[in-house]
C-alpha positions, -999 to 999 in steps of 0.1 A, spaced: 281 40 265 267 17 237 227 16 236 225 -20 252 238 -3 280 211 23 285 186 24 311 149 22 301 142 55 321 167 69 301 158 56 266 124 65 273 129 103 282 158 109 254 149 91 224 115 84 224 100 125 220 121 130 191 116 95 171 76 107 178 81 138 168 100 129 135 72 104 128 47 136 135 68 155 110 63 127 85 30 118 82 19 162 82 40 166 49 23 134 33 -11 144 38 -2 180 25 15 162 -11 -12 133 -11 -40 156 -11 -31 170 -47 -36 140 -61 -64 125 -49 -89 122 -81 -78 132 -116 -90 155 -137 -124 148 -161 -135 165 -190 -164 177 -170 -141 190 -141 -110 207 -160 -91 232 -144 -102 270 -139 -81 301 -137 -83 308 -103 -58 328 -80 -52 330 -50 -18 327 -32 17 341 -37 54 331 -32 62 330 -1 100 334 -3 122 358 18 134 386 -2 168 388 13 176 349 7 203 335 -14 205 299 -28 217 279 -4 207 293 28 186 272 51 158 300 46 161 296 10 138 274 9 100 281 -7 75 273 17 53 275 -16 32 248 -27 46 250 -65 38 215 -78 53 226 -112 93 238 -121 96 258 -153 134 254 -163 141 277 -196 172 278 -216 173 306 -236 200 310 -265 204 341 -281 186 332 -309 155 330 -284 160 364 -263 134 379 -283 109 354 -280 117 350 -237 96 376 -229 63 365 -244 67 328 -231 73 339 -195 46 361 -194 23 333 -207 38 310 -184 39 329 -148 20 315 -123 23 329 -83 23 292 -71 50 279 -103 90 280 -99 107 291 -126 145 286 -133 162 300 -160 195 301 -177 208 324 -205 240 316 -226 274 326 -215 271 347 -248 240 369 -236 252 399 -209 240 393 -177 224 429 -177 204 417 -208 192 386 -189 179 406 -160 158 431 -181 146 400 -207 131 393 -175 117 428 -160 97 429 -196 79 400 -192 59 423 -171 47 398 -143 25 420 -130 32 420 -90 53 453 -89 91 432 -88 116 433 -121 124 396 -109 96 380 -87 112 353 -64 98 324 -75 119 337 -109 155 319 -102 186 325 -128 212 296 -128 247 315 -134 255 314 -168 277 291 -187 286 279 -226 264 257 -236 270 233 -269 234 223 -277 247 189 -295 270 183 -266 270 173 -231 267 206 -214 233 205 -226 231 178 -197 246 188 -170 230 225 -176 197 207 -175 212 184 -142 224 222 -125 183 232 -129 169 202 -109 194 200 -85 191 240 -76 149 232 -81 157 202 -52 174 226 -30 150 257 -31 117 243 -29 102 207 -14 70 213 -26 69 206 -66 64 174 -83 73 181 -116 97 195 -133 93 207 -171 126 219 -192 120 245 -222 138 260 -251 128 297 -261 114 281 -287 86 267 -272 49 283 -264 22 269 -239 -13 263 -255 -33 263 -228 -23 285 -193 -2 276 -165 -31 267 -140 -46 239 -166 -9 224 -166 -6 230 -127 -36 208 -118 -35 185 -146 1 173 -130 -11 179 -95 -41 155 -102 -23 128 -122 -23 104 -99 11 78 -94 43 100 -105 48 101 -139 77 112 -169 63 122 -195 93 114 -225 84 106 -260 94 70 -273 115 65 -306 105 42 -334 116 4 -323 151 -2 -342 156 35 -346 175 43 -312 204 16 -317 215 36 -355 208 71 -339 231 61 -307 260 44 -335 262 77 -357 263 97 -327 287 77 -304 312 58 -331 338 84 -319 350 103 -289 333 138 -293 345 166 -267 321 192 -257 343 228 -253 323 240 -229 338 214 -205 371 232 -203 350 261 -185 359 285 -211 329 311 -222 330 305 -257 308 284 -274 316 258 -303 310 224 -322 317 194 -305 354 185 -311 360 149 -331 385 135 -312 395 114 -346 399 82 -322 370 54 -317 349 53 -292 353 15 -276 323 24 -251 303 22 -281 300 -14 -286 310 -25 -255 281 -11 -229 262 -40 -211 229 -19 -216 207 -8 -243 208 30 -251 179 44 -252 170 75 -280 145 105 -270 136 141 -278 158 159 -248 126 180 -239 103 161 -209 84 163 -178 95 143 -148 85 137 -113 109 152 -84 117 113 -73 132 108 -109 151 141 -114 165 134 -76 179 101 -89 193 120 -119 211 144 -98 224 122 -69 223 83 -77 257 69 -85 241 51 -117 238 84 -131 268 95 -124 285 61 -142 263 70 -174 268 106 -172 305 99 -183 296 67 -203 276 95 -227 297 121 -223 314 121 -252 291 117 -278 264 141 -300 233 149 -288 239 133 -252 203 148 -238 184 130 -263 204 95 -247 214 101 -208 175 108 -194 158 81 -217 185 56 -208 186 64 -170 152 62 -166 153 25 -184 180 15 -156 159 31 -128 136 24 -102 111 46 -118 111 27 -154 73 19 -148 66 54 -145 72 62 -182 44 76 -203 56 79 -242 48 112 -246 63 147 -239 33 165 -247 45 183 -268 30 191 -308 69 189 -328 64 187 -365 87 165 -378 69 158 -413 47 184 -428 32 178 -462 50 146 -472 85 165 -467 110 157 -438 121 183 -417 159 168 -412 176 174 -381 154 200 -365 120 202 -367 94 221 -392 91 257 -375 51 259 -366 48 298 -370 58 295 -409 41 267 -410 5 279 -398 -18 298 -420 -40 318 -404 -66 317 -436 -74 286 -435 -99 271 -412 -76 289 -381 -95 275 -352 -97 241 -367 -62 244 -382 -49 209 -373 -19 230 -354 -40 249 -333 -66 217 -324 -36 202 -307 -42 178 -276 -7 190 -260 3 213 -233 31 226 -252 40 236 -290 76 239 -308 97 254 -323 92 291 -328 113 313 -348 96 349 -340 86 364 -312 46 371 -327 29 353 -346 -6 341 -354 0 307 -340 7 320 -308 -20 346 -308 -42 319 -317 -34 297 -287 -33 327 -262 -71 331 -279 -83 295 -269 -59 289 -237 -87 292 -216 -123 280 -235 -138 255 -215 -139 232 -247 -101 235 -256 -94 226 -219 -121 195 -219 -106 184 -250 -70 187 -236 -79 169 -206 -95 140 -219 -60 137 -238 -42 139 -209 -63 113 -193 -64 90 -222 -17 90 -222 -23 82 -184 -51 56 -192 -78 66 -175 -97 75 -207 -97 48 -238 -84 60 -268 -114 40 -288 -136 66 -271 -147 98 -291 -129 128 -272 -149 161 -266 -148 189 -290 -123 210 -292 
């Protein structure tokens, strides 16, 4: 019976309820997302410490089931890829970087024993009685190539498992062991909770610099290993054979650090739109993909005017007139505890985060676990924040730190 067909008696009685009680449905979760970010954060009303929920997840739930789902209201997803260069440092950072009402997702290298993973994560010492909490989620471990596209679709695997276990974040935030939080987990929940529009936070290159980069990286075809599913990790392989892509793309490729923070609408696209699929494989066989796929995708999106240039993040690329290279300066050799420590221009940082790290302590870190929480370290880390999203103007004097 086609719907032109249909008696009003009978339209009225079958499809009315559930069109009203769809609409009912709608408009309850929008007033429970909009009501995070009504007004943004001041300098005068930064962000306190306090507690007072916990995960709500079923403890006999696997990913995937329909009650997999976190009825949590997380607004922030941790995703960690620890290397086992990092293992030692894991601990420390998730211990620093637990929150009841966060989502974590981490993956460990094919090359670190599962076992190993599981107890990196019991000593982080959480502090609610569990070895693995369950707002704590490991993705299954594969290779990863950290020059090659694995690094993508590893970081792809964490929002789409992030989309599927929890509707309530908003942002998602990716991390090396390598990096350290310097202020807590609360500050950076309701700084994002209170940012207003969606945002991505991803740092912009130097104009002219993103075409060479993409050239050197791209001129060939490079294959990642890790895409024949193999456990083993190596170097990119160099085909030997040009890469016609290279000069041929109808778009500009765009040239970013790989680490970010982006809204759930933009790592939804990521994960599911047939554009990024197409540029997925476009990329795919170059160096250094990450630091082209998400900066170029979100250029071709629908979320382009979301950008903000920065990943807040404090990376030290030049340090005393010398050039760091490839990779950047590491802070905790770097930092001199002697000297002026608490106005040591890399501890009086207007960032969230700090990287990279090469030992698990160090006086850098202690000194940011020391000030995570002053009221003047969080004013002057708000009225940062503020000032990237333009509500603050940068010709203002910021508060003390």
């Amino acid at each position: 019976m086609t719907f032109s067909r249909l008696k009003l008696p009978y339209a009225i009685t079958h499809l009315v309820p559930p069109l009203v009680c769809f609409l009912l449905l709608t408009l309850s979760f929008h007033d429970s997302v909009s009501d995070l970010s009504s007004t943004p954060l001041t300098s005068t009303s930064y962000a306190t410490d306090t507690v007072t929920t916990t995960s709500t997840l079923s403890a006999t739930s696997r990913v995937g089931d329909k009650n997999d789902e976190d009825k949590s209201n997380h607004v922030v997803v941790f995703f960690l890829q620890i290397s086992n260069s990092t293992t030692s440092q894991f601990p420390r950072l998730l211990s620093r970087l637990y929150h009841p009402e966060c989502l974590y997702i981490v993956h460990f290298d094919a090359d670190i024993a599962p076992e190993v993973g599981k107890k990196l994560v019991a000593a982080s010492n959480l502090g609610n009685g569990q070895a693995q909490p369950r707002n704590v989620r490991l993705l299954p471990q594969e290779a990863i190539n950290y020059r090659g596209v694995s690094m993508t679709l590893n970081t792809l695997a964490a929002m789409t498992l992030a989309l599927e276990v929890s509707k309530s974040w908003r942002y998602f935030i990716n991390l090396s062991g390598a990096d350290y939080p310097t202020v807590s987990p609360t500050v950076i929940r309701q700084l994002l909770a209170h940012a207003g529009p969606p945002r991505v936070f991803l740092t912009r290159p130097v104009p002219g610099v993103a075409r060479r980069i993409y050239m050197n990286r791209a001129s060939n075809f490079y294959v990642d290993p890790a895409l024949a599913f193999t456990k083993r990790k190596g170097a990119a392989y160099d085909s030997g054979s040009r890469n016609p892509l290279t000069v041929k793309l109808a778009h500009r490729v765009q040239y970013s650090e790989a680490w970010m923070i982006a809204h759930r609408g933009f790592c939804s696209y990521a994960t599911n739109s047939a554009n990024s699929r197409r540029l997925l494989i476009s990329l795919g066989y170059m160096l250094s993909s990450p630091e082209h796929f998400f900066a170029t995708l979100l250029s071709l999106s629908p979320f382009k005017k979301d950008h903000i240039g920065t990943s807040l993040r404090l990376i030290k690329w030049e340090w005393q007139g010398q050039s760091a290279g490839q990779h950047p300066f590491a802070l905790d050799r770097l930092y001199d505890s002697s000297e002026r420590p608490a106005s040591h221009q890399l501890v009086k940082v207007p960032f969230l985060f700090a990287r990279k790290f090469t030992r698990r302590d160090s006086a850098l870190k202690d000194m940011y676990d020391e000030r995570a929480r002053l009221p003047e370290r969080v004013r002057y880390v708000t009225w940062h924040f503020n000032a990237y999203l333009g509500i603050e103007k940068w010709a203002d004097r910021p508060p003390v730190a």
